[in-house]
LOVO-304145 format. One record per residue (C-alpha): x, y, z. Coordinates in steps of 0.5 Angstrom, whole numbers, plus 2048, in hexadecimal, padded with zeros to 3 digits. Layout:
// residues N
+-----+-----+-----+
|  px |  py |  pz |
+-----+-----+-----+
|   X |   Y |   Z |
...
+-----+-----+-----+
***
This chain:
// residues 193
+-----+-----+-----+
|  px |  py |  pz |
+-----+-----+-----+
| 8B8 | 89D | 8EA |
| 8BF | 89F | 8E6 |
| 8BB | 8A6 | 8E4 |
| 8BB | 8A8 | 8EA |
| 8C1 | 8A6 | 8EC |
| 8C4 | 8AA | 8E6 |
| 8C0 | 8B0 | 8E9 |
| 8C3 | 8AF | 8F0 |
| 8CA | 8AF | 8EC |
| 8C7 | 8B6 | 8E9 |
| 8C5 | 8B9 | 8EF |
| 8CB | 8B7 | 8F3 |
| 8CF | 8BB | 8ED |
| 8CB | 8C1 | 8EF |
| 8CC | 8C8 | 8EB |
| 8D3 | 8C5 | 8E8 |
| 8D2 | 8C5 | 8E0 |
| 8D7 | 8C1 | 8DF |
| 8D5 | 8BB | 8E5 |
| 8CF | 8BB | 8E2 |
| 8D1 | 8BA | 8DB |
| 8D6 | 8B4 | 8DD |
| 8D0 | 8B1 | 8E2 |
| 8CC | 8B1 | 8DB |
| 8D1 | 8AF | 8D7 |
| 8D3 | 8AA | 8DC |
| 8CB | 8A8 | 8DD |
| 8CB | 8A7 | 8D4 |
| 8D0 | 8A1 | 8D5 |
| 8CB | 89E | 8DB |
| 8C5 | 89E | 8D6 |
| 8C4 | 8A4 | 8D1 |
| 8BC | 8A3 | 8D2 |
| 8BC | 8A5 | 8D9 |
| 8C1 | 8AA | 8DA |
| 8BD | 8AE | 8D4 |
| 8B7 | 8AD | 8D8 |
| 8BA | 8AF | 8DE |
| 8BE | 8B5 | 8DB |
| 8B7 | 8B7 | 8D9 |
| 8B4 | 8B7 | 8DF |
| 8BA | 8BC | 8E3 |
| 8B8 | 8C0 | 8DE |
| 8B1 | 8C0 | 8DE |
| 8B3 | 8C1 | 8E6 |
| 8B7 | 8C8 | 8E5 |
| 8BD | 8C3 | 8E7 |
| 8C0 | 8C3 | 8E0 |
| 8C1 | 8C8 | 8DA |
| 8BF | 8C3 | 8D4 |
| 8C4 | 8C5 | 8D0 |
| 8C9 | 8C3 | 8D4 |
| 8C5 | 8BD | 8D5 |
| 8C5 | 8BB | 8CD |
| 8CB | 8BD | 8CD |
| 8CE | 8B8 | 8D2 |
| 8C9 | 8B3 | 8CF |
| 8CB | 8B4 | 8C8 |
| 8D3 | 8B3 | 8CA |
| 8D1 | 8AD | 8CF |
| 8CD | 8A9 | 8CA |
| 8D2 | 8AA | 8C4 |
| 8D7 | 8A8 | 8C7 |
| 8D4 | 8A2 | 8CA |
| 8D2 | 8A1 | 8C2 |
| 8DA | 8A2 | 8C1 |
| 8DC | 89D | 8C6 |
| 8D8 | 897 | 8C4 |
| 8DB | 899 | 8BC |
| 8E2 | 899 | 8C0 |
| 8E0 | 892 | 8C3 |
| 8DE | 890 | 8BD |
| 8E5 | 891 | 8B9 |
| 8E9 | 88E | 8C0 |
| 8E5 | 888 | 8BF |
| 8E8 | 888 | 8B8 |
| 8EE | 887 | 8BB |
| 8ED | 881 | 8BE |
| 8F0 | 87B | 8BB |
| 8EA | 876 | 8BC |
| 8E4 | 87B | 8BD |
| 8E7 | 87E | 8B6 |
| 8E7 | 877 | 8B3 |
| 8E0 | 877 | 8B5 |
| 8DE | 87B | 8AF |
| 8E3 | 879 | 8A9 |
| 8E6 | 87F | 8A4 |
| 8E2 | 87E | 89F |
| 8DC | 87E | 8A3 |
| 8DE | 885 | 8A6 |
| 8DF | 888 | 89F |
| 8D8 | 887 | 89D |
| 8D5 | 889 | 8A4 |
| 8DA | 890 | 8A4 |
| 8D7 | 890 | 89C |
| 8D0 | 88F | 89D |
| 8D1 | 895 | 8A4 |
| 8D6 | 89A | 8A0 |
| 8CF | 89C | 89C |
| 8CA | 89C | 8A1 |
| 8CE | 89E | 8A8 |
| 8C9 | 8A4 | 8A8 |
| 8C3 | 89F | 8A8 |
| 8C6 | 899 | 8AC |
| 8C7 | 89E | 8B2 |
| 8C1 | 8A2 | 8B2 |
| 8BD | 89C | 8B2 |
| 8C1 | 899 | 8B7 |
| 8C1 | 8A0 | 8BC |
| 8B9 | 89F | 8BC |
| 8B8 | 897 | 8BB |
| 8BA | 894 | 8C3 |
| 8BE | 88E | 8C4 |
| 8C2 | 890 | 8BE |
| 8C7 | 895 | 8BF |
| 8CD | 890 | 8C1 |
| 8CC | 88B | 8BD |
| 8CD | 892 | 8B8 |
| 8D1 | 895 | 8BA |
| 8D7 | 890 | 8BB |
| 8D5 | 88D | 8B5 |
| 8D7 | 895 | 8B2 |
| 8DD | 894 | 8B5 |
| 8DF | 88D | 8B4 |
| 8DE | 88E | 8AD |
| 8E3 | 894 | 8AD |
| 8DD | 898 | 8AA |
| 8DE | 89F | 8A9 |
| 8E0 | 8A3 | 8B0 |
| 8DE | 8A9 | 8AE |
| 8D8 | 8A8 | 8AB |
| 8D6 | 8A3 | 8B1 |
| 8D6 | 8A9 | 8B5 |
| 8D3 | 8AE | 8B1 |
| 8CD | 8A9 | 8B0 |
| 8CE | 8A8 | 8B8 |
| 8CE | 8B0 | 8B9 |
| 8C8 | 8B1 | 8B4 |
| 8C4 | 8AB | 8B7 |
| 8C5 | 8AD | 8BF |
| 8C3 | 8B4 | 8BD |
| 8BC | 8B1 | 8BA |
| 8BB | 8AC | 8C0 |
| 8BE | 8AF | 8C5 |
| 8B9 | 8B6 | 8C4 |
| 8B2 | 8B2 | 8C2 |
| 8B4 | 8AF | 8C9 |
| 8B6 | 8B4 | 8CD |
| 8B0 | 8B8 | 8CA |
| 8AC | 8B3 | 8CD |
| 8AF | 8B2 | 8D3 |
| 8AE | 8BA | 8D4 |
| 8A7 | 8B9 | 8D3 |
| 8A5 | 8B3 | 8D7 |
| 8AA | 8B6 | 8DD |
| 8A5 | 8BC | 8DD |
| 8A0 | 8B7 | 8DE |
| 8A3 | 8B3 | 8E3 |
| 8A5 | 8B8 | 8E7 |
| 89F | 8BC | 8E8 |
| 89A | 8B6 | 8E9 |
| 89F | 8B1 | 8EC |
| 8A3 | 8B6 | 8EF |
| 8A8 | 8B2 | 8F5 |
| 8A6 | 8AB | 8F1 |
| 8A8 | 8AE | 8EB |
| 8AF | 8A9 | 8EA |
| 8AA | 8A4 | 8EA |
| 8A7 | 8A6 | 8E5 |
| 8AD | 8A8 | 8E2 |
| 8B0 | 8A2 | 8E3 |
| 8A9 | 89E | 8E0 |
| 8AA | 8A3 | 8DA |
| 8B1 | 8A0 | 8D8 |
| 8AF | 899 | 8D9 |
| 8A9 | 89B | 8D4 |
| 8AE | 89D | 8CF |
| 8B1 | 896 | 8D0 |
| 8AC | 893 | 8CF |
| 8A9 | 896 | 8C9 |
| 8AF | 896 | 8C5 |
| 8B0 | 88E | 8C6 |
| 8A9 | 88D | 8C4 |
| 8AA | 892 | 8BF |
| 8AF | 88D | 8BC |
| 8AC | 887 | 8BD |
| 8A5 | 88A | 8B9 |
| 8AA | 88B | 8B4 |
| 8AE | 884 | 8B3 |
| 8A7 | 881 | 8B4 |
| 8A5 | 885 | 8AD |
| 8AB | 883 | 8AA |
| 8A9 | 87B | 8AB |
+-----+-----+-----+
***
């Protein structure tokens, strides 16, 4: 139950803003679904004001999106694994990036399972660092919300018909997310055979 655990290390933060917002940006680096959900839920219980919730959420998720840009780049530098992918083969891929890095990081911030792959690719290609992480604030933004949103909303429900359980359900509302994001991308990669 890591939503769960992440609204212990919330609640051990007690009133301190800064506690709170480093257990949630350090919960974002754990899973950014589920630090989300539980940020959401504090709030939803008067434990957490939800502008330092977003806040923190925002910072913890883009700089997990610069970490795995950053990985991307020192792979690069790694003899064998940059002999993986040749030169010419990265102009082409940081050409194709350079116009659509906009698009290419929204799409991967909303479809699961391809953020890392994206991600590091951004990097390994030396695609554009500023525009990466405009696209990544822009994209987090727009996710972030609609999930924290949601989140309010199914934690208002949980916590009034579900009232000590509602970590259950909380916990059942991440792995639904997980799931229906995974079987959203398989609906899309059987509509392209």
């Amino acid at each position: 139950m890591l939503a769960s655990s992440i609204s212990s290390l919330l609640a051990l933060a007690g009133h301190s803003a800064l506690f709170q917002a480093v257990a949630i940006i350090l919960g974002t680096f754990i899973l950014e679904d589920a630090a989300t959900v539980a940020a959401a839920m504090q709030v939803e219980s008067g434990g957490l004001s939800p502008w330092l919730a977003l806040a923190s959420l925002y910072v913890g998720i883009v700089l997990g999106d610069l970490g795995l840009y950053g990985l991307g780049r020192l792979s690069a530098r790694i003899p064998w694994v940059a002999r993986q992918l040749p030169p010419r083969r990265q102009e082409v891929i940081r050409s194709w990036i350079s116009g659509r890095i906009f698009k290419v990081v929204l799409v991967s911030r909303f479809l699961p399972g391809l953020r890392l792959p994206t991600y590091t690719t951004c990097g390994f290609v030396a695609a554009d660092l500023r525009q990466f992480a405009m696209a990544a604030v822009v994209a987090t933004a727009c996710w972030t919300s609609l999930l924290f949103a949601t989140s309010l909303r199914v934690g208002h429900f949980l916590m009034d018909h579900l009232g000590a359980w509602r970590w259950a359900g909380a916990a059942g509302f991440v792995v639904f997310i997980i799931v229906a994001g995974r079987v959203a991308v398989a609906g899309l990669q059987g509509a392209r055979r």
